[in-house]
N, C-alpha and C positions, 0 to 999 in steps of 0.2 A: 459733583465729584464723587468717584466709589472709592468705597472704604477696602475691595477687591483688592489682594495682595497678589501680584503678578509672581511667581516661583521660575527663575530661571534656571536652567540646570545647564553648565558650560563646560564641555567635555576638552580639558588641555591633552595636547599630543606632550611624550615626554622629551621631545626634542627640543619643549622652548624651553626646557632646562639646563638645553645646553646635552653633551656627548656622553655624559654620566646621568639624564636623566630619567631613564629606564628606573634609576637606584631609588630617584629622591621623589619621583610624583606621586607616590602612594602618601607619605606622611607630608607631603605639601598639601596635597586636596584635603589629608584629616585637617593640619591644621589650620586652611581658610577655612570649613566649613565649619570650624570650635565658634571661630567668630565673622560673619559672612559679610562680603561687599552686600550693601542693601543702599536703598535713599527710602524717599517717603510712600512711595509704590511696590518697589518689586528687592526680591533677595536672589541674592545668586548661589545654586549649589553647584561646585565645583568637585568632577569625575575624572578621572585617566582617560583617556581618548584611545582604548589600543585598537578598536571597530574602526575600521575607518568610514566603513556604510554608514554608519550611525551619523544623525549631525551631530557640527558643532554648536551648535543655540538649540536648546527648545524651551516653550515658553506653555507655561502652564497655570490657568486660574481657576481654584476650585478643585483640583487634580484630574483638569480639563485639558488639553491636548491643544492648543491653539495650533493653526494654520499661518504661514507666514502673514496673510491679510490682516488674520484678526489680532495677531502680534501688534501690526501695525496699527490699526487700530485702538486696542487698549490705550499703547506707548502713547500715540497721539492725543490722548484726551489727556495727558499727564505732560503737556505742551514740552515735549521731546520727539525725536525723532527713533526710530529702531536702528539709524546708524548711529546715530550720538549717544543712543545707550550703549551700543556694544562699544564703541571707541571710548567712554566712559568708564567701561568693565576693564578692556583691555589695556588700559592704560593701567589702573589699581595693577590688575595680575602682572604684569612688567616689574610693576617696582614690590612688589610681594615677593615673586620669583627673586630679582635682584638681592632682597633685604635675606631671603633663606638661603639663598647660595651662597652670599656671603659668609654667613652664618656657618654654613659647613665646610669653608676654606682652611 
């Protein structure tokens, strides 16, 4: 097993904040990334998505650029899959977003 720290960087559109999101994604991204979704391989940095070219996942080891294969790859030796991580991520960011919208109601 490598001790190799997978670095995701996951660009939110400010839409999943809902119709006022434009307002709140800037200090939402600051504060997940004070304290960042991680497990035992990889962290996640979370950006504003206003590029749309740009993806949404990119996956980085070493401040290495991985390829969607070798994405997979990695993820797979850490017996996950690259969809059950991101359905993983995306589910924390759901209830993150939830808990800070709430919070500005």
């Amino acid at each position: 097993m490598s001790d190799l720290l997978l670095y995701i960087q996951l660009r939110l559109e400010p839409g999943c904040m809902g119709p006022q999101g434009k307002d709140h994604i800037e200090a939402f991204c600051k504060k997940e990334n004070a304290s960042p979704w991680q497990n035992q391989f990889a962290t996640v940095s979370v950006v504003p998505r206003y590029d749309k070219t740009l993806p949404e996942w990119e996956y980085r080891v070493k401040n290495k650029l991985l390829s969607t294969e070798q994405a997979n790859k990695f993820i797979s030796m850490h017996d996950t899959t690259k969809p059950e991580l991101e359905d993983d991520i995306e589910s924390h960011m759901a209830e993150e977003i939830d808990a800070y919208m709430q919070g500005k109601l």
